[in-house]
C-alpha positions as CSV (number, residue, x, y, z in Angstrom):
1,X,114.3,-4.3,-14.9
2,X,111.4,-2.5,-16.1
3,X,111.2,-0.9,-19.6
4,X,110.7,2.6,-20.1
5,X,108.3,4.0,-22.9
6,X,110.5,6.1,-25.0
7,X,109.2,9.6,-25.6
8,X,109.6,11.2,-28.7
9,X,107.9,14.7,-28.0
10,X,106.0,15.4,-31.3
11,X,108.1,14.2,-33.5
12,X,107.6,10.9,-35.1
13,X,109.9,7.9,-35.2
14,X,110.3,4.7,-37.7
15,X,108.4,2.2,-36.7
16,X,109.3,-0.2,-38.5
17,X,110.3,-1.3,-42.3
18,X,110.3,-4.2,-44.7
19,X,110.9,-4.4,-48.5
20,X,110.0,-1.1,-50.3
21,X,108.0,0.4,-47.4
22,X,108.8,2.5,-44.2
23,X,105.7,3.0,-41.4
24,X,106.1,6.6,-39.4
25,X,103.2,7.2,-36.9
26,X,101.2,3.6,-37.9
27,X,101.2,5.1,-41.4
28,X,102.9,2.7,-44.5
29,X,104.7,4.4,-46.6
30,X,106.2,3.3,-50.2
31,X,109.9,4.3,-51.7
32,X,112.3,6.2,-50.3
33,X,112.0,8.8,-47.4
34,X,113.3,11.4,-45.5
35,X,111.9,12.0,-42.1
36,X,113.3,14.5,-39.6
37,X,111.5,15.8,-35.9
38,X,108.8,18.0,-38.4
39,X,107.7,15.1,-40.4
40,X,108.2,12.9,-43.1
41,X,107.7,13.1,-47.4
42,X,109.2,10.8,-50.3
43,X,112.4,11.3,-50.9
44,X,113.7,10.7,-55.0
45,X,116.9,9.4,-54.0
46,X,120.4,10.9,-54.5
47,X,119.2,12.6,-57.8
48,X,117.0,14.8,-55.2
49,X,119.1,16.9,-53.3
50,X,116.9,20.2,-52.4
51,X,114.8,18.6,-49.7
52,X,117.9,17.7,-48.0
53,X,119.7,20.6,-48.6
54,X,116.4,22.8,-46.4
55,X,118.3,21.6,-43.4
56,X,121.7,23.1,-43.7
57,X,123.5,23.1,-40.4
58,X,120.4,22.8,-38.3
59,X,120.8,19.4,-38.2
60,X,123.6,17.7,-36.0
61,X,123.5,15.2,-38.5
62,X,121.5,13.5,-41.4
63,X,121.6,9.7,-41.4
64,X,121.9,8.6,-45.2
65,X,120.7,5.1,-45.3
66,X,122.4,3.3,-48.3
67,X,119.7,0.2,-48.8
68,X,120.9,-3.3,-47.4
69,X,124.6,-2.6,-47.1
70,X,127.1,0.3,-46.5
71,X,127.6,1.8,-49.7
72,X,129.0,5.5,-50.6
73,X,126.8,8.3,-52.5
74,X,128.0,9.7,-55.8
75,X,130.3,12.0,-55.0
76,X,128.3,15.3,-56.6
77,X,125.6,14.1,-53.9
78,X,128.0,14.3,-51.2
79,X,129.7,17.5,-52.1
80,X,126.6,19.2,-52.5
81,X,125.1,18.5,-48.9
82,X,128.1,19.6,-47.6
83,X,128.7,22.3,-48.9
84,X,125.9,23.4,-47.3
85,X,126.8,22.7,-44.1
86,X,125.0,19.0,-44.0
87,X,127.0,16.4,-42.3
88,X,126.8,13.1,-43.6
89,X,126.6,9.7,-41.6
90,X,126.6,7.2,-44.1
91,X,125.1,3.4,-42.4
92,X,122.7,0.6,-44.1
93,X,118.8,1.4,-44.3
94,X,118.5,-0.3,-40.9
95,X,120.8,0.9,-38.9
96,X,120.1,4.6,-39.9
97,X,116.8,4.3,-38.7
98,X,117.5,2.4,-35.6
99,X,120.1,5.6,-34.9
100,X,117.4,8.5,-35.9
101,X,115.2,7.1,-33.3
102,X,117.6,6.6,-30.7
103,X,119.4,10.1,-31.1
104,X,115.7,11.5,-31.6
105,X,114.4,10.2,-28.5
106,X,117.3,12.2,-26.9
107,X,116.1,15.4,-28.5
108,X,119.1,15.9,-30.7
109,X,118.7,17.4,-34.4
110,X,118.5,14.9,-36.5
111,X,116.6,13.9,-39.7
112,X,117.5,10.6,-42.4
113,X,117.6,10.0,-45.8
114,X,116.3,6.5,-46.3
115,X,116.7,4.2,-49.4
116,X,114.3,1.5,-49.3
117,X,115.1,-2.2,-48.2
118,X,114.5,-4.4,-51.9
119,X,111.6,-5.7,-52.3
120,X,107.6,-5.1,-53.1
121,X,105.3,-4.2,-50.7
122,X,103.5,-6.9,-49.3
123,X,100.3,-6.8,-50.6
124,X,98.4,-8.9,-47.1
């Protein structure tokens, strides 16, 4: 069975991730990050709510990527996002990005909030 090339459109998906780095378009990029189908920028974490909050209910969803494991926000975090109309999908860093490009290559509205893997950046 042949594979198909997945098109994203114009938007850019993860490709890839290791410890305390993300690469979007062939691009490394260190920390944290939220990237949705207009871009990407560093995120702070879950003390750094406005970028997040932009989206409102334009998204269908944001993908909140804990780190290694499953883990739940602080609760102001949460209640903050939704009550502005963001809904949450809480997963590991991982999965959340393997999701955001899947669901983006559909053309669904989606963006993620990505805690870095542990870890330094390798340096080679």
């Amino acid at each position: 069975m042949p594979l198909l090339d997945t098109d994203f459109g114009n938007a850019l998906p993860i490709d890839g991730y290791g410890p305390g780095f993300f690469r979007v378009g062939g691009i490394v990029r260190a920390g944290n990050l939220i990237i949705h189908s207009g871009g990407s920028q560093s995120w702070g974490g879950y003390g750094d709510t406005d970028p997040l909050l932009q989206f409102g209910s334009d998204l269908e969803v944001l993908f909140l990527g804990t780190g290694p494991e499953i883990s739940h926000p602080p609760a102001e975090f949460r209640r903050r996002l939704e009550a502005a109309g963001v809904f949450l999908e809480l997963m590991s860093t991982p999965s959340a990005a393997r999701t955001y490009n899947v669901l983006l290559s559909e053309g669904r509205g989606v963006a993620a909030a990505l805690l870095a893997m542990p870890g330094d950046i390798p340096t080679e």
